[in-house]
C-alpha positions as CSV (number, residue, x, y, z in Angstrom):
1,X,131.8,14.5,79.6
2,X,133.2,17.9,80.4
3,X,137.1,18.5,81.2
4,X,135.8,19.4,84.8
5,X,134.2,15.5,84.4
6,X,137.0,14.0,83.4
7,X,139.6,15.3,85.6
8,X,137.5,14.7,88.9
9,X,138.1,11.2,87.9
10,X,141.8,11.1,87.4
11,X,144.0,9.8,89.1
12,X,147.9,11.8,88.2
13,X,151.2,11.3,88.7
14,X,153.0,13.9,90.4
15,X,157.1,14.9,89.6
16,X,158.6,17.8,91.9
17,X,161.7,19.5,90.3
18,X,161.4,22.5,92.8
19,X,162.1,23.7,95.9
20,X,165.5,21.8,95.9
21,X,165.6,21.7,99.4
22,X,161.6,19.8,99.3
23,X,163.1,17.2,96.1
24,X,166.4,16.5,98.5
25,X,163.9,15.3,101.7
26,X,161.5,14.0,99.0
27,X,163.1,12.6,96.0
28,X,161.2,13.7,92.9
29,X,158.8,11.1,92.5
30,X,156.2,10.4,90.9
31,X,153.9,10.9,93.6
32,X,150.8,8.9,92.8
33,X,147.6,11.6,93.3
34,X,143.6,12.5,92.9
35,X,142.2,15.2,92.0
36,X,139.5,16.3,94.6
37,X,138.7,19.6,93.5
38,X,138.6,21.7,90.2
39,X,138.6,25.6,89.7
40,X,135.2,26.5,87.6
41,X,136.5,29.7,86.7
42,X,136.5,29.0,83.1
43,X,134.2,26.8,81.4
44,X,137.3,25.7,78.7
45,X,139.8,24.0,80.8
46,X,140.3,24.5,84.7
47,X,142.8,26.7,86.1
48,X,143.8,25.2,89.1
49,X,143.3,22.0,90.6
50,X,143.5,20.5,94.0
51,X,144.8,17.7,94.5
52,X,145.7,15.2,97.6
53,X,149.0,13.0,97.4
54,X,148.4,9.1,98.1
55,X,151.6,9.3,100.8
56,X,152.0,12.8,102.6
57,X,155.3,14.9,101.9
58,X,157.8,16.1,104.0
59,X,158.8,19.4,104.4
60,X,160.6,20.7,107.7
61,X,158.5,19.1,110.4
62,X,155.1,19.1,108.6
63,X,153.5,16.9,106.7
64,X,151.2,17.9,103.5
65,X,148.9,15.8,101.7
66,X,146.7,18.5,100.0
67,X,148.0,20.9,97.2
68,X,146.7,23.4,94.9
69,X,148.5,23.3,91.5
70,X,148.3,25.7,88.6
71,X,149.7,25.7,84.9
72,X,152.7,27.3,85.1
73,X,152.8,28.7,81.6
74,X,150.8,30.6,79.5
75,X,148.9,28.4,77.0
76,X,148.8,25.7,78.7
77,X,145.6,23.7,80.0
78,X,144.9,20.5,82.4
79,X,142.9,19.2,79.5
80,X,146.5,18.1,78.2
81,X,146.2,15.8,81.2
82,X,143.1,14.2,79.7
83,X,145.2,13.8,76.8
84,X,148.0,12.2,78.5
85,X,150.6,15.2,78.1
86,X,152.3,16.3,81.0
87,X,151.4,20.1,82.6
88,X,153.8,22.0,84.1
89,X,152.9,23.5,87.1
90,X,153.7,26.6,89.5
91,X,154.9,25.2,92.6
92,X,152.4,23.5,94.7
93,X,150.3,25.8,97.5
94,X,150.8,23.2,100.2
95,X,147.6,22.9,102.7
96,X,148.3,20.9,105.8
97,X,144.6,20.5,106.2
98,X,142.2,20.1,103.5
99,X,139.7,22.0,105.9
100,X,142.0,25.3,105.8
101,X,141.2,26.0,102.2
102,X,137.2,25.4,102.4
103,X,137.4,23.2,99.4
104,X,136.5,26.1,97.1
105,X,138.7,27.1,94.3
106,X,136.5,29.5,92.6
């Protein structure tokens, strides 16, 4: 089973730390969420992933379910999430509507 496999078939945990004023409406979680999508840019380990959040998020008067996350630094992989390691990520590309982003990462 490939890391592309695996993580299509995950189910992840999601902790926010940042934008302060997203945690303060949101609390930091976890947020329960599946990975829908990965990026096939690289044949190791992904480099982005998107992912949709079991309960939508709050942020100003929108609500997102849909996000794109990415390692946030150098070195490290989602295959550490196959592993059971946590990945820091860059802050989540919020997309009110799965639609808007085509569902291609590549």
């Amino acid at each position: 089973m490939t890391i592309q496999s695996e993580l299509l078939t995950a189910r992840i945990d999601v902790v926010l730390v940042e934008p302060w004023d997203f945690v303060t409406v949101n609390g930091s979680g976890p947020f329960t969420a599946d990975v829908l999508q990965t990026d096939q840019s690289s044949s190791i380990s992904p480099t982005a992933l998107l992912l949709e959040v079991h309960s939508p998020l709050k942020y100003n008067t929108e609500k997102y379910r849909y996000f794109i996350a990415t390692p946030r630094h150098a070195g490290t992989t989602f295959d550490q999430l196959i592993a059971g390691m946590p990945v820091g990520c860059n802050s989540l590309a919020s997309l009110l509507k799965r639609q808007k982003m085509g569902m291609r990462l590549t």
